[in-house]
C-alpha positions as CSV (number, residue, x, y, z in Angstrom):
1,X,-7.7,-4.1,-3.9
2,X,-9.5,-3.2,-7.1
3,X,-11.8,-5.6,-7.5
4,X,-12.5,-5.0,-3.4
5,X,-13.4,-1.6,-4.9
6,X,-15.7,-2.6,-7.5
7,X,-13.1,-1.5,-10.1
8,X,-12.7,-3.3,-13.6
9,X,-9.6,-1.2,-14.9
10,X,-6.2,-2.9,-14.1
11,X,-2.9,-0.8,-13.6
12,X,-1.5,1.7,-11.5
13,X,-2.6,4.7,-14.0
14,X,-6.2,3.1,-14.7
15,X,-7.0,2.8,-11.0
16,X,-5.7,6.1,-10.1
17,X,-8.0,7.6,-13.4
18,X,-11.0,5.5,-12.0
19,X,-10.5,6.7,-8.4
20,X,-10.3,10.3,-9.5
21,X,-13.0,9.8,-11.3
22,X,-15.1,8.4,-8.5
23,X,-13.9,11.5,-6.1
24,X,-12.3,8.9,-4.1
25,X,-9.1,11.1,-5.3
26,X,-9.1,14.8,-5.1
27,X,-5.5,15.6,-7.1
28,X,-5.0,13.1,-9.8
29,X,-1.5,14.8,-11.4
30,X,-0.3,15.1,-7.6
31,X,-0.9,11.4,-7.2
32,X,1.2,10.6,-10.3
33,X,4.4,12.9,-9.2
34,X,4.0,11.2,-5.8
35,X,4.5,7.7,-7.4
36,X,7.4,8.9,-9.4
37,X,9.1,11.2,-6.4
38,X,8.8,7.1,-4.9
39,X,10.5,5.5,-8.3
40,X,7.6,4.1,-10.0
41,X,7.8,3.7,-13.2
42,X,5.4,4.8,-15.3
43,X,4.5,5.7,-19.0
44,X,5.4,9.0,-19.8
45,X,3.3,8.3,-23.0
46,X,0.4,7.2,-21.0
47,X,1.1,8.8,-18.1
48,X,0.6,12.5,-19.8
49,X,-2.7,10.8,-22.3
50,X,-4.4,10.2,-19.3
51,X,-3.5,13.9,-17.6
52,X,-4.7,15.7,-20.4
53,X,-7.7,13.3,-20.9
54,X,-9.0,15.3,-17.3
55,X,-7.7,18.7,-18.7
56,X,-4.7,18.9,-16.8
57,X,-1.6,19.6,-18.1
58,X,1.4,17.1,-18.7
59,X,4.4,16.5,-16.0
C-alpha cells in the first residue's frame, strides 16, 4: 500500500507522519491512540519523537 501511494518511508509511524504530512491525514496523535486503543505496538520512544516533531504534544 505505500509504494501504491508513492511513499518511500517504511513503518506504521513513518507512513502515518508522511500521510499527515500530505493532508491525506487530518489528526496524526488521534491516529496513533487509535492504533494503540487496537493493541499495536508501537515505540513510545519514537512514537512521542515523531509527535513532537509536528508540535503536538506526547501521549
Amino acid at each position: 500500500m505505500a509504494i501504491e501511494l508513492g511513499l518511500s518511508t517504511f513503518g506504521c509511524i513513518g507512513i502515518l507522519e508522511e500521510l499527515y504530512r500530505r493532508g491525506a491525514l487530518t489528526d496524526l496523535k488521534d491516529a496513533y491512540a487509535d492504533l494503540l486503543n487496537q493493541n499495536i505496538r508501537l515505540d513510545p520512544i519514537t512514537l512521542n519523537k515523531s509527535l513532537r516533531s509536528f508540535g503536538f504534544t506526547g501521549l
